[in-house]
N, C-alpha and C positions, 0 to 999 in steps of 0.2 A: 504494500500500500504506500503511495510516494508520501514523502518527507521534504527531500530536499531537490525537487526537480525542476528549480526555473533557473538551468544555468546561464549565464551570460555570456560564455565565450564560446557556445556550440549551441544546436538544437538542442532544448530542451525535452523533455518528455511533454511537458503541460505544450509548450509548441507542437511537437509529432501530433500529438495525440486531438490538437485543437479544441483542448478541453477549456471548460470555463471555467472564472475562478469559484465558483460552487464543488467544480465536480472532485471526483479523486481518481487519481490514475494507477492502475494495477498493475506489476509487472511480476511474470512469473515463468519459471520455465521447467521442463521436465527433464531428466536423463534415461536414456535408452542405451543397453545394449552396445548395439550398433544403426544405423541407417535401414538395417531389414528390421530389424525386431522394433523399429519406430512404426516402421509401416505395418506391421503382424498387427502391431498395436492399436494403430489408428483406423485395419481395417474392423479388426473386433469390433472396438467402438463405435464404429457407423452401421454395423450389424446389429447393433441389441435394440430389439424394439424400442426400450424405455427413449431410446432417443429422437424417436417419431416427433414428442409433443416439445420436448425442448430445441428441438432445431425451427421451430414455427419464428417468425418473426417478432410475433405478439408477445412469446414465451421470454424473450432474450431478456437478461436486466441490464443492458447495456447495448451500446448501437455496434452492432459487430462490421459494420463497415469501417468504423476508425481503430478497429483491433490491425494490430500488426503482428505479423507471423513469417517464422523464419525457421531454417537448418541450421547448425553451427555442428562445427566440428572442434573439439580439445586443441590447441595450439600451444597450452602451457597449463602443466599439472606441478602443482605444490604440494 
């Protein structure tokens, strides 16, 4: 849940996200495996009924057009 996201010297999140100063912007992300067991993953998920009614538009708590979504791959582990 953002904190500290209105940076000055780059896009910010509350920018990307064209959020207003009411809103709050969420960032989160998941670990897989690898790039197949993401996709194993993501297919399950679009398979299970229960996600019929939450994929409706009305259903969403947020405008899923200003959601951002990406791949990332490990480039440095600590």
């Amino acid at each position: 849940m953002g904190e500290d996201l209105d940076g000055k010297e780059f896009v910010s999140f509350m920018d990307a996200a064209k959020a207003e100063p009411a809103e709050t912007v969420i960032f989160s992300w998941i670990l897989y495996e690898s790039r197949e067991h993401r996709d194993r993953v993501n297919a399950a998920v679009m398979e299970d009924p229960r996600m019929d009614e939450m994929m409706k538009m009305e259903s969403q708590p947020f405008d899923c057009r200003r959601m951002a979504y990406g791949g990332f791959r490990v480039i440095v582990e600590a």
